[in-house]
N, C-alpha and C positions, 0 to 999 in steps of 0.2 A: 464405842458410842454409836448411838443409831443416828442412823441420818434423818432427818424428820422438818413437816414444814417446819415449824419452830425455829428453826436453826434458818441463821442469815451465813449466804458462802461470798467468799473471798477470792480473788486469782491467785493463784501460788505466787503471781510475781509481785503482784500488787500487796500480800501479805511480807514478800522476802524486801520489796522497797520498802515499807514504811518501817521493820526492823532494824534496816542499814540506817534510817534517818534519824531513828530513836537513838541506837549505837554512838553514829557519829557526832549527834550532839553532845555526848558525855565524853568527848575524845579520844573516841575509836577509831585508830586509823581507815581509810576505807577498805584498804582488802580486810583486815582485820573484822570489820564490821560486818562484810559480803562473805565469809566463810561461816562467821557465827548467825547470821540471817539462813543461810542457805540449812546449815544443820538442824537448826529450830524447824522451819517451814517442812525440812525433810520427813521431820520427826511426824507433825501433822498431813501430809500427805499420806501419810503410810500407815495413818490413824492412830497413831501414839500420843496423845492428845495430850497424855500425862508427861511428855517432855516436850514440847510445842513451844510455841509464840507467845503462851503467855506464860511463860518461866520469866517472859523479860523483866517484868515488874520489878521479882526479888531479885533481878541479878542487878536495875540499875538502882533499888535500895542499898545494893551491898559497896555500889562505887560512892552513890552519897554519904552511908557512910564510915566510907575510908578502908574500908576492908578489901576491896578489888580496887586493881589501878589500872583503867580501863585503857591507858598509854603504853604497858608495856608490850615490850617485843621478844616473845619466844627464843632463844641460843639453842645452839645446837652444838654438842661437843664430840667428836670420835673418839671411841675408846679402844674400840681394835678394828680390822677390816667390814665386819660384820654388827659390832653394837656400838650403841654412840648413846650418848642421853641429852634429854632437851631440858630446858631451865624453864618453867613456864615466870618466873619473876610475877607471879602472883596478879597475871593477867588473865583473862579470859580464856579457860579450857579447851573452847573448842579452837584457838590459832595455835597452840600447845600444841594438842593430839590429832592435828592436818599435819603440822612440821613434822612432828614422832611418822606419821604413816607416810610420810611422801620421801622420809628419810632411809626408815623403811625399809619402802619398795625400789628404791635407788640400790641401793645395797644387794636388794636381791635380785635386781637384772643385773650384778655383774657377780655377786658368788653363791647365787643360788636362794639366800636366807640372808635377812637381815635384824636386827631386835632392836628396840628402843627404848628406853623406860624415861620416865616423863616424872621431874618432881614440880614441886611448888605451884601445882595450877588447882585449876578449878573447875566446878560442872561443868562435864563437858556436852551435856543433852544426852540423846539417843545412842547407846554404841552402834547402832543398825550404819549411820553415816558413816561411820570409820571405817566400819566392814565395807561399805558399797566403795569409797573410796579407793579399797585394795583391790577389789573384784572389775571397780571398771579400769584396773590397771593390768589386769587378767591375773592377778595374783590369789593368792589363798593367804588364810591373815587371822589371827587371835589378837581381841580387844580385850582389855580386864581391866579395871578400876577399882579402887577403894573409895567408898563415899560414908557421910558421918555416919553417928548409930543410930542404927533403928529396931536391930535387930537383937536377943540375946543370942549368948550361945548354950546350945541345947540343953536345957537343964536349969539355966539362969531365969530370971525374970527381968533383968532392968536394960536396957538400951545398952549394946558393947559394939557388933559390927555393922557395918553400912549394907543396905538391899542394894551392894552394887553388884552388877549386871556380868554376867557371863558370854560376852561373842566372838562369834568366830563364821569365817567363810571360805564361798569358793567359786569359781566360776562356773557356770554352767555348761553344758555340753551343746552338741549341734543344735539340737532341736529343746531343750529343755530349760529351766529357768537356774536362773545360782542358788547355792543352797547357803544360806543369809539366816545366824542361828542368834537371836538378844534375848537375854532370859533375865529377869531375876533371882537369886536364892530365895526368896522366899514367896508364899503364894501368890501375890503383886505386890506390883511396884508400888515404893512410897507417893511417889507422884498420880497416882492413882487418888488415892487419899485425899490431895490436895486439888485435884480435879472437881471429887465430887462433893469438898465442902464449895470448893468456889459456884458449881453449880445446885446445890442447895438437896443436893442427892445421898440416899444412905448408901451404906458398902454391904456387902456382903460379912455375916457374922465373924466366919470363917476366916477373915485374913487377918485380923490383929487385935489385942485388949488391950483394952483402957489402963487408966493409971494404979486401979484399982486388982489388974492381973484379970478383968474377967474379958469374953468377947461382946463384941460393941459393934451395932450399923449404925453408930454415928462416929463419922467422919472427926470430928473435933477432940470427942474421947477419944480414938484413935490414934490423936500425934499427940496422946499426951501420956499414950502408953507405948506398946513395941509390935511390930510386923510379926509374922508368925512364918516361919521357914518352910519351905514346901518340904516332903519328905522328912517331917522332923530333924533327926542329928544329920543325914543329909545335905542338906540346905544350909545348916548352923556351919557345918564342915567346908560347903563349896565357898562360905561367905566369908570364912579363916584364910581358906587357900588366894581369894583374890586380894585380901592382906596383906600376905605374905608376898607376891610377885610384882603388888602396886606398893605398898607403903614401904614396909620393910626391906623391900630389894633397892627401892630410888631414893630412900634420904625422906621421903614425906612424911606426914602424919602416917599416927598407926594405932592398933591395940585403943579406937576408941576418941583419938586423938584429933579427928578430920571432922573441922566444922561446915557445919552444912549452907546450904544456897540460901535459908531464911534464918540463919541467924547472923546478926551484926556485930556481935562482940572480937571478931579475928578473923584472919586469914584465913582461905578454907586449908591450904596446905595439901590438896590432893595428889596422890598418885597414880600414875597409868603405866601399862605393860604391855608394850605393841609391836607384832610378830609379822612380817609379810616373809613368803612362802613361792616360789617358783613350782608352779605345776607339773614343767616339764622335767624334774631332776630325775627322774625311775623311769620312767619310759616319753614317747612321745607325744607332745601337745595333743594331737590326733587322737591318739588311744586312752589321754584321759578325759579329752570330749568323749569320746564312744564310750568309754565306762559309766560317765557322769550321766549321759544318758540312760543307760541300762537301771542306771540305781534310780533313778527320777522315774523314770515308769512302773519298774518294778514297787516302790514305794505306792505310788499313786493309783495303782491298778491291782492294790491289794483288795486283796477279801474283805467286803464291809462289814463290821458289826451291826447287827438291828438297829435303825433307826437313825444312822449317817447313810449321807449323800453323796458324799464326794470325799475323797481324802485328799489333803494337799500336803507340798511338801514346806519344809520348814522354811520362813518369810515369805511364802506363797501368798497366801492371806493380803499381806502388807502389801505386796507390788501389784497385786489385782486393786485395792481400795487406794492406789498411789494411781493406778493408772484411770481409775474412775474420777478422781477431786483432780488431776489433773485437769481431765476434760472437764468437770462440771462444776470446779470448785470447794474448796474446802468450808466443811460447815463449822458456824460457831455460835455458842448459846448466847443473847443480848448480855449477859452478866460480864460473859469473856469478851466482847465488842467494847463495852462503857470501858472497864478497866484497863484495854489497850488504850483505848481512847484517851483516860487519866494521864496515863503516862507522856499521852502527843501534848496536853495542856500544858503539865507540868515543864515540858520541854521547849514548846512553843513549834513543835512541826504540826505538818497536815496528822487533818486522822485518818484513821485506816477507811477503807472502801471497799462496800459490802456490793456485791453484783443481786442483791436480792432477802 
């Protein structure tokens, strides 16, 4: 999204309180609230706008009605020294998959690796949060999710697997940034989609067709047809494989079966797959800073092609535009102000507070 007068910005904090106060009147414990406030704002600082603050709306239409129960509290079960799995009890996503990675990384500061696999929850926003959670724990970490369909697979036309996200991390070395990787399988993200109908904006031809099978820059024919995979079979395949480690490995939905954040007929039933990693296991802390450096500059200091500027490295982008809306605020279109706003009425808290 471009930054532009248009756009009225917010304080990150003043953005992450009014979601804890939205939360907590639908009876979300307070941490429970300040985890899923924090991952939402994270998402929009880092410019991911497509899983932001205003995912809140569908998420508290889905506790109104009756499909999330915004009370429940994440378990944690050990299975061996190293994996254990979390019950999200069909509570809020993001206090699910904070438990799954801080259980984790517990695990891997005492035998090096730890796994988690996470059933019965729900969206859990950005995986970029998850990742920074492991990284500012100085670990290295794979995120993987299954989320409903949007996607066919290669060769199909109708809606089978979820555009859920591919990430993974690692700390950064001396002098260099962490290398922070959230992808889609397919050209963008669903929430992309739902971005730019809310902002009155077309898409790009290229990322999805209509109900009809054909491509479409409108936004609304778009989620009434399927996402299109990056890398053709590719994409269909990496979108199988995150199936397979989130749904099929934890007892969740699968094969199609994971309802999504805007529909209200059921549970979403999601699965997560979450990996924290000890850097120091092959050699020492030291030498994989000094290596992690070596690869950040060597990456960054490559040969340009015609007509780029600058190469950066992977989530580079994000924690530069994090550390910009930091200082100057995150921007949002009046469309995305009113409708947080709806949500303060319907609730009876403050509204949100624009710095401009």
């Amino acid at each position: 999204m471009a930054d532009n007068k248009n756009l009225s910005r917010v304080h990150h904090e003043k953005a992450t309180d009014f979601v804890v106060q939205l939360l907590k009147a639908v009876g979300v414990s307070e941490a429970n609230a300040a985890i899923t406030a924090r991952g939402l704002v994270e998402a929009d600082l880092r410019g991911v706008e497509s899983h932001g603050i205003n995912r809140i709306a569908s998420y508290l239409a889905r506790v109104r009605n009756g499909v999330l129960d915004p009370a429940a509290e994440p378990t944690v079960t050990n299975v061996t020294p190293v994996v254990a799995q979390v019950d999200g009890h069909n509570g809020f996503g993001f206090p699910a998959a904070h438990l799954g990675m801080d259980t984790a990384i517990s695990m891997a500061r005492t035998f090096g690796i730890g796994m988690v696999s996470v059933k019965h929850s729900n969206h859990f926003g950005m995986s970029a949060w998850i990742v920074r959670q492991a990284v500012d724990a100085g670990m290295m970490s794979l995120v993987f999710t299954n989320s409903s369909p949007a996607l066919p697979a290669w060769g199909g036309k109708s809606q089978l697997m979820g555009v859920s996200p591919i990430a993974c991390g690692a700390p950064g070395g001396h002098n260099s940034r962490p290398f922070i990787l959230d992808m889609a399988p397919s050209i963008a993200a669903r929430g992309k989609i739902h971005k730019a109908l809310r902002r009155g904006e077309q898409i790009p031809a290229e990322w999805a067709l209509d109900g009809e099978g054909k491509p479409t820059t409108d936004p609304a024919e778009a989620l009434k047809g399927v996402m299109l995979p990056m890398g053709g079979p590719k994409g269909s395949a990496l979108a199988i494989m995150m199936d397979v480690f989130s749904g099929v490995l934890s007892g969740s939905a699968f094969a199609g079966g994971v309802t999504g954040p805007y529909d209200m007929s059921k549970p979403g039933d999601v699965g997560h797959f979450l990996v924290a990693i000890k850097p120091d296991l092959f050699l020492s802390l030291d030498e994989f800073k000094e290596r992690m450096d070596v690869l950040y500059r060597r990456v960054v200091d490559s040969d340009k092609m015609a007509g780029v500027e600058r190469i950066y490295f992977p989530g580079e982008i994000e924690q530069l535009t994090e550390e910009e809306r930091r200082r100057d605020g995150i921007p949002y279109a009046q469309a995305e102000i009113d409708a947080l706003n709806t949500e303060a009425d319907k609730l009876g808290v403050p509204k949100i507070q624009t710095d401009r």
